[in-house]
TORRO-543894 format. One line per field, with one value per residue (C-alpha): residue number from 0; residue in three letters; y, x, z. Coordinates in steps of 0.001 Angstrom, whole numbers, plus 524288, in hexadecimal, padded with zeros to 5 digits. Layout:
N
vopa: (NUM;...)
koltor: (ALA;...)
y: (Y;...)
x: (X;...)
z: (Z;...)
//
This chain:
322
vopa: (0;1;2;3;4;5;6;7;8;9;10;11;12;13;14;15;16;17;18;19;20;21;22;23;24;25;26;27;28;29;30;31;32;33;34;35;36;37;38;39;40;41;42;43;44;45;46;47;48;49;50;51;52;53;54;55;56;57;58;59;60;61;62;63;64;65;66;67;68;69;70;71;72;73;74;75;76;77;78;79;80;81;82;83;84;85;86;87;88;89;90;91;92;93;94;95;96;97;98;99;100;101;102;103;104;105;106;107;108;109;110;111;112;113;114;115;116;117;118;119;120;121;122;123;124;125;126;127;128;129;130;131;132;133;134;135;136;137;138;139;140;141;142;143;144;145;146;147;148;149;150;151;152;153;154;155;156;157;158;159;160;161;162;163;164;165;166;167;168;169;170;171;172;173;174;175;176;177;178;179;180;181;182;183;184;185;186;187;188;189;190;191;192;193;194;195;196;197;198;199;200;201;202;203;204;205;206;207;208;209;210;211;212;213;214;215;216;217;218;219;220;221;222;223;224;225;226;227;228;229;230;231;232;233;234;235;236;237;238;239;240;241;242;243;244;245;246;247;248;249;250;251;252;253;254;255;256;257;258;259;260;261;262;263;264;265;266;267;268;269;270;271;272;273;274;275;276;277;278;279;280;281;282;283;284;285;286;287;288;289;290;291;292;293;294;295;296;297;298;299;300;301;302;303;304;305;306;307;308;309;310;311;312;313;314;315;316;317;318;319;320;321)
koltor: (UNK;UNK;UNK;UNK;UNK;UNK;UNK;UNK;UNK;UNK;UNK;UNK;UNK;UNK;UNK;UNK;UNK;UNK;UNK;UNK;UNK;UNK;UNK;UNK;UNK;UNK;UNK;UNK;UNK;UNK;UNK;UNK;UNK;UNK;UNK;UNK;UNK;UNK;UNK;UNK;UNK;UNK;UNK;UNK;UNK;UNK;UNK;UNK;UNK;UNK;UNK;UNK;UNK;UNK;UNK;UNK;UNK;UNK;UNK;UNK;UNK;UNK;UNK;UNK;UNK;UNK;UNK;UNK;UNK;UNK;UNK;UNK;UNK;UNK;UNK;UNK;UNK;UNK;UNK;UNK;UNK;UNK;UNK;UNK;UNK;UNK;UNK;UNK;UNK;UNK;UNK;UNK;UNK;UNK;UNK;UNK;UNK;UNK;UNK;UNK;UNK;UNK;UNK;UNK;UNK;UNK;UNK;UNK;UNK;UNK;UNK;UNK;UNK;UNK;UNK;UNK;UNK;UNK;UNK;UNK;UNK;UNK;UNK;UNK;UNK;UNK;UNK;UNK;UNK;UNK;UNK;UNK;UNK;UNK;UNK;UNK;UNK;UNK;UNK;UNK;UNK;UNK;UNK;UNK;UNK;UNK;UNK;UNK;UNK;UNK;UNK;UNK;UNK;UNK;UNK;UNK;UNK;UNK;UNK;UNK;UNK;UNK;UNK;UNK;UNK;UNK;UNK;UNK;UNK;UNK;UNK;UNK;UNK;UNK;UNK;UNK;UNK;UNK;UNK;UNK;UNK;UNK;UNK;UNK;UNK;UNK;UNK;UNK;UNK;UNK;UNK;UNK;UNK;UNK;UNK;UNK;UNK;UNK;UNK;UNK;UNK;UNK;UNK;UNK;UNK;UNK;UNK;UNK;UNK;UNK;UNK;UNK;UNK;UNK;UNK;UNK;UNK;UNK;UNK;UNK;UNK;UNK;UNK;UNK;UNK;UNK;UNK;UNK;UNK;UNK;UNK;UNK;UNK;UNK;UNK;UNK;UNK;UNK;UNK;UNK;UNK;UNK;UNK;UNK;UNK;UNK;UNK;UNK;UNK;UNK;UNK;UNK;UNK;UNK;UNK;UNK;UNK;UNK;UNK;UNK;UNK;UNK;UNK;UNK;UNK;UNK;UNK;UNK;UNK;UNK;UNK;UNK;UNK;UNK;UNK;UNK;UNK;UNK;UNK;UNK;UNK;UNK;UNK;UNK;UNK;UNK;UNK;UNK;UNK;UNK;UNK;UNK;UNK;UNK;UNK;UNK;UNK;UNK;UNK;UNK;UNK;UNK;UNK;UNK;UNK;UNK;UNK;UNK;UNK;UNK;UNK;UNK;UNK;UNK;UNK;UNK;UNK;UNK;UNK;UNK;UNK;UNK)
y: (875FD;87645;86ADF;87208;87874;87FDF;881D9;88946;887CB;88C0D;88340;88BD8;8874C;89404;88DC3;8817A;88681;88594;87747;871D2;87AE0;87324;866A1;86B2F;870A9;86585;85C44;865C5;8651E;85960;8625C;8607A;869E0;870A9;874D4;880CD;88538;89299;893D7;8A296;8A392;8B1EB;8ADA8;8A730;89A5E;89BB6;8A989;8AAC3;8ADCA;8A32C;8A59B;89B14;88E63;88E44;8822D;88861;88AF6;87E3E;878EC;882D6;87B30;86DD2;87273;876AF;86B40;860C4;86A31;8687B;85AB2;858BC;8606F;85A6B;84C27;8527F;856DB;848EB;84126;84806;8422A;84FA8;8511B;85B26;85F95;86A8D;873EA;87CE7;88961;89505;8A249;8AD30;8A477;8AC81;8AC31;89F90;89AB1;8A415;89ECD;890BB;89338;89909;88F7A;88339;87E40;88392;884F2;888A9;88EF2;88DB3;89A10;89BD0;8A930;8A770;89F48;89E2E;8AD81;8AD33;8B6DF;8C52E;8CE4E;8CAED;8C0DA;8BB4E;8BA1D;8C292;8B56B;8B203;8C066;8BE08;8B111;8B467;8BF98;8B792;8AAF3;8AAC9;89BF0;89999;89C2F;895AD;8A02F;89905;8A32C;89DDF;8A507;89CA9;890B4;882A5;87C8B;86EDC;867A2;85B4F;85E68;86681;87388;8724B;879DA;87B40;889A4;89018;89E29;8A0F8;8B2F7;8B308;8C045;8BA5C;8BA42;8B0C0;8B39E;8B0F5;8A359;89E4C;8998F;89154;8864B;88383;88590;87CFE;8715A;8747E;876AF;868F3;86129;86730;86868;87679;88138;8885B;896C2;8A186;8AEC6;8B969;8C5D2;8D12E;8DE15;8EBBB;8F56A;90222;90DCD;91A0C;9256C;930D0;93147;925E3;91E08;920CD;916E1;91278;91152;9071A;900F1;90031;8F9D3;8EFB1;8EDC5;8E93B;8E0B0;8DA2D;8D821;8D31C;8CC26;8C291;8C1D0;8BB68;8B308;8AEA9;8AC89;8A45C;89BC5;89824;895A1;88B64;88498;8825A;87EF9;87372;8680E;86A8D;86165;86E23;87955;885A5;890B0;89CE0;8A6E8;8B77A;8C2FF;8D145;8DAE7;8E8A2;8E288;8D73B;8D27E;8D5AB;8CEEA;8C43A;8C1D4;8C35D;8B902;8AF1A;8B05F;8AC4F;8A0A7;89BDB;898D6;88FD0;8940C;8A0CE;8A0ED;8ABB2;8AF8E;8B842;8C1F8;8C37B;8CBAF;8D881;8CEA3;8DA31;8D2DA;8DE34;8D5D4;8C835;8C73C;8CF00;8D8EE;8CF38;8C320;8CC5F;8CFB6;8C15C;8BF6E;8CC94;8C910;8BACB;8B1A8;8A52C;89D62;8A379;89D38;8A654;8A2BD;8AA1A;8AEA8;8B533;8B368;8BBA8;8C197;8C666;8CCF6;8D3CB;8D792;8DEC1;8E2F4;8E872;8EF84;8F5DF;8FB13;901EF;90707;90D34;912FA;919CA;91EF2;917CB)
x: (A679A;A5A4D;A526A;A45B4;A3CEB;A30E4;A2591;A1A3E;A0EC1;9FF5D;9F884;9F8AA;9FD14;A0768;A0D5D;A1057;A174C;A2355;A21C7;A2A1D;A34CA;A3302;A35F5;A4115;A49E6;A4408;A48CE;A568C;A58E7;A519B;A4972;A3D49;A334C;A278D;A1A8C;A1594;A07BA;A037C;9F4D4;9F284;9E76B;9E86C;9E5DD;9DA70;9D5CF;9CE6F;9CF34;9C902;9CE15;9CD44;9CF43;9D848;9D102;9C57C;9C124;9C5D4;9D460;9D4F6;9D158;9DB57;9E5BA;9E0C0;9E2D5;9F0AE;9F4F1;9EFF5;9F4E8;A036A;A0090;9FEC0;A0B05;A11B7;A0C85;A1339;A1F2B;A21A4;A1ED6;A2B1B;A3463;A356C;A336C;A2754;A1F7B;A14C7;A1170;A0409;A048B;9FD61;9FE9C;A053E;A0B8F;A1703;A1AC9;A1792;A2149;A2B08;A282F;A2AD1;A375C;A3D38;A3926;A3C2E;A45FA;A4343;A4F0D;A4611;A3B31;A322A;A2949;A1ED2;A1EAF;A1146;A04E4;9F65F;9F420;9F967;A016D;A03D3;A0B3B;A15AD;A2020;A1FD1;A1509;A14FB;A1722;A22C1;A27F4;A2665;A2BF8;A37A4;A3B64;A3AC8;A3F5F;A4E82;A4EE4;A507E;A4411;A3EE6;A3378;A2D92;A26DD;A18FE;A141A;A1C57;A1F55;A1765;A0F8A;A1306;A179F;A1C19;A27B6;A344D;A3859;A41AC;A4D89;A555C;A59C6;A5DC8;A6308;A6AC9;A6F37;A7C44;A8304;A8F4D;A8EE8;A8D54;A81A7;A7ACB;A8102;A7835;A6E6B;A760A;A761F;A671B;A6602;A7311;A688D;A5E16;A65DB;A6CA1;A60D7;A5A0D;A67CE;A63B7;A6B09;A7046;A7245;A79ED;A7857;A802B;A7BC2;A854F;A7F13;A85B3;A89FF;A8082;A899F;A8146;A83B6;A7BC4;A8437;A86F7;A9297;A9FA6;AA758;AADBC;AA320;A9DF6;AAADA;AA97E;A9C9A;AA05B;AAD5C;AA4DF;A9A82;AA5B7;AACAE;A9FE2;A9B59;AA93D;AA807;A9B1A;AA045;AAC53;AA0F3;A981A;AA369;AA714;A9A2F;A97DD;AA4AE;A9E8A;A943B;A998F;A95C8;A87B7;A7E84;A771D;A7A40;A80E8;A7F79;A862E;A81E2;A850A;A7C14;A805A;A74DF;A6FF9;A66E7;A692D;A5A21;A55DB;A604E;A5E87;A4FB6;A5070;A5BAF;A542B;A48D9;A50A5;A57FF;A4B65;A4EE6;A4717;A4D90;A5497;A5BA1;A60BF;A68EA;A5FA0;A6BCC;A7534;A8295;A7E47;A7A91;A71F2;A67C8;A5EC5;A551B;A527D;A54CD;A5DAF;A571E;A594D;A5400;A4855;A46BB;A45CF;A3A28;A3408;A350C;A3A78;A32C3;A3AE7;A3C50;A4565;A4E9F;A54C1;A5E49;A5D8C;A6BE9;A66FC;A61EF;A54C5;A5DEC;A6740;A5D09;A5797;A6473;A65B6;A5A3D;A5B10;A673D;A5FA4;A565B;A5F71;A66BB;A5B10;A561E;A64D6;A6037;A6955)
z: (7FD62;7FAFC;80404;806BB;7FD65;800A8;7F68A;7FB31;7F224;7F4AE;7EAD6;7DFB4;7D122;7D294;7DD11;7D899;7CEFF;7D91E;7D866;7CD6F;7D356;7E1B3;7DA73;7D34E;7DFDF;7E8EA;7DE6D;7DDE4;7E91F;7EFD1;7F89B;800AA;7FC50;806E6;800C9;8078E;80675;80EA1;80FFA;813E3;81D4E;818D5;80925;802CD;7FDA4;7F1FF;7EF2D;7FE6E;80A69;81378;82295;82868;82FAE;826EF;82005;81519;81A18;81EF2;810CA;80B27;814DF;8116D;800AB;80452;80A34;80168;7F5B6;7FAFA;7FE03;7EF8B;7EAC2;7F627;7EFA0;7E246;7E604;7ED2F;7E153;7DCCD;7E8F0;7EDFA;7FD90;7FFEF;80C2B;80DF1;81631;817AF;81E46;821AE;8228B;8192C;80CAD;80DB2;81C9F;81D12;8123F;81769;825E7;81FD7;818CB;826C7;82E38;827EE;8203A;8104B;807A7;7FD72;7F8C0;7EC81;7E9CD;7DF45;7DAFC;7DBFE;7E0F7;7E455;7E4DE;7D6DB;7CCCC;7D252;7CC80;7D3C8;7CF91;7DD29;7E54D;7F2D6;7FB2D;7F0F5;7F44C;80419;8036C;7F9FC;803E5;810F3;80CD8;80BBD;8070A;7F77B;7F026;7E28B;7DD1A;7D1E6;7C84B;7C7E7;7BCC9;7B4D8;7BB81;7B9E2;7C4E6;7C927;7D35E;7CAFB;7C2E2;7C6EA;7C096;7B64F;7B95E;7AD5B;7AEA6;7BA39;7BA89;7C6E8;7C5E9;7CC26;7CEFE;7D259;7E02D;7EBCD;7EF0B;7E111;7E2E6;7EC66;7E430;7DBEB;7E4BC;7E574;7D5E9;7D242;7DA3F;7D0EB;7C3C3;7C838;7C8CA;7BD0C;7B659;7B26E;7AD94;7B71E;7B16F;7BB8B;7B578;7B8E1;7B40F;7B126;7B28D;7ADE2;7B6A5;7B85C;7B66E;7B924;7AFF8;7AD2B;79FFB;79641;79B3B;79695;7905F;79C80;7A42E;79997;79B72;7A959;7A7BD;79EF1;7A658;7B1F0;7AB6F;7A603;7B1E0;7B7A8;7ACAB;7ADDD;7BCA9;7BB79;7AFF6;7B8C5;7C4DD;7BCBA;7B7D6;7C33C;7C7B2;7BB89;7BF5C;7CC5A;7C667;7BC8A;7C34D;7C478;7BCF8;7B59A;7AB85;7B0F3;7A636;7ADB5;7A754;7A73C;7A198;79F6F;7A217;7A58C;7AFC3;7B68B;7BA5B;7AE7F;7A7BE;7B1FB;7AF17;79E63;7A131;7A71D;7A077;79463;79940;79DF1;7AB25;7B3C7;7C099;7C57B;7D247;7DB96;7E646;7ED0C;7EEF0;7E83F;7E543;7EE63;7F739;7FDBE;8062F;80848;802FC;8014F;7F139;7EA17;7E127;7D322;7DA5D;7DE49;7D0C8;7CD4B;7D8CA;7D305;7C477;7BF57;7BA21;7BB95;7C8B2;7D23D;7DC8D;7E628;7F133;7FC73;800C6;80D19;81B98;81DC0;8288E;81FE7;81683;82195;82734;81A1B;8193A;827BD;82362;81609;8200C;82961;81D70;81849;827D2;825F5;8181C;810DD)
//
């Protein structure tokens, strides 16, 4: 259950483009949201760096605070429960300092903000956060999302990738609360990818055989999976559209998918059937931070402890020369 949302925002238009998307899971889920605004002594104001305790800083302080005051004032109008919070220091230790230390179930990111567009999809503080942060996390693309702090995002589409196992599964719980109250489609895709069979020669007949033997056999298991998972799903008050694609490459196939259906929200497990924890995402959610273009939900699945128990082991496997 989601009862505590945390929206960091530094003033900028690109910023507030997480906004609408605050409204719509406070709303969801009938959450309390915190405003955070990090002023970094070691940034500028105006183009100009500014060394902390001037006049200047202090007017920099003053600007922050009544700015959340008035999307505070906004956000209120709507019956939603907000507070705010101005810090100092680096933006990115100081949201990751706040999410460990206090109570956040979840986190809205704007892929960008007041340093504007890189090349990058996500900004460098999006990257630190998203890698120390093990709490669910909402990146909203900014490039392409509205500003606004008065009207919710409408949720009509939501795309959950399921690979069959466990794991995958634990992000259908926070988006069944959002496609309820927006009574959105709900679309789990399963995506069926064939075998590699290495051959320095063409395959023989069998081997094709083989091939198509096991996409079959895997294409009905996840037909048999997401059946059951719709009669779970029968009583819920929104559309659930299971759906399964055959491919040569599943993030490819993944992306061209939901750039079709027009989807308005995708949502991960950040592991998922490996459930290797070497790292904190697994390498198609990654892909997603690196290269989608729609907002992107992902559930953490694991403890910080456990990711660095892993990736303790990878680094004693590789002193050995493994």
């Amino acid at each position: 259950m989601i009862n505590h949302i945390l929206v960091p925002i530094d003033g900028s238009k690109l910023a507030e483009c997480v906004l609408p998307h605050a409204i719509s899971f406070a709303k969801a889920f009938n959450a309390k949201i915190t405003l955070l605004r990090v002023l970094d002594p070691e940034g500028n104001i105006d183009g100009k760096r500014t060394p902390i305790k001037t006049f200047d800083w202090r007017m920099h302080q003053t600007e922050a605070e009544n700015y959340l005051v008035a999307v505070q004032k906004q956000l209120q109008k709507l019956d939603i429960e907000v507070n705010f919070l101005v810090l100092e220091g680096s933006i990115s230790d100081r949201i990751i300092d706040y999410v460990n230390q206090n109570k956040v179930d979840f986190v809205i990111l704007s892929s960008h903000g007041q340093s504007g567009h890189s090349g990058w999809n996500v900004s460098s503080n999006v990257q630190r956060i998203l890698i120390n942060v093990f709490k669910p996390i909402l990146i909203i693309r900014a490039t392409l999302s509205e500003t606004g702090s008065n009207a919710a995002y409408q949720y009509k589409k939501i795309v959950i990738p399921l690979d069959l196992s466990q794991r995958a599964e634990c992000a259908i719980s926070s988006v069944t609360w959002i496609a309820r109250h927006f009574h959105a489609n709900l679309i789990p895709i399963h995506l069926v990818n064939r075998p590699d069979m290495p051959s320095r020669v063409p395959l023989s007949d069998s081997d094709k055989l083989l091939l198509d033997s096991i996409t079959e056999r895997n294409r009905q298991e996840a037909e048999s999976y997401l059946n059951q998972l719709k009669n779970r799903m029968e009583s819920e008050e929104f559309s659930f559209s299971p759906h399964i694609v055959a491919c040569e490459s599943i993030s490819t196939a993944l992306h061209e998918y939901i750039a079709k259906s027009n989807a308005d929200l995708v949502a991960f497990c950040a592991h998922g059937y490996s459930g290797k924890s070497h790292w904190p995402f697994s390498s198609l959610v990654t892909n997603f931070i690196a290269f989608g273009t729609t907002p992107l939900l992902i559930v953490q699945d694991m403890t910080p402890d456990q990711v660095k128990i892993s990736m303790g082991q990878l680094t004693e496997l590789q002193k050995k020369g493994h």
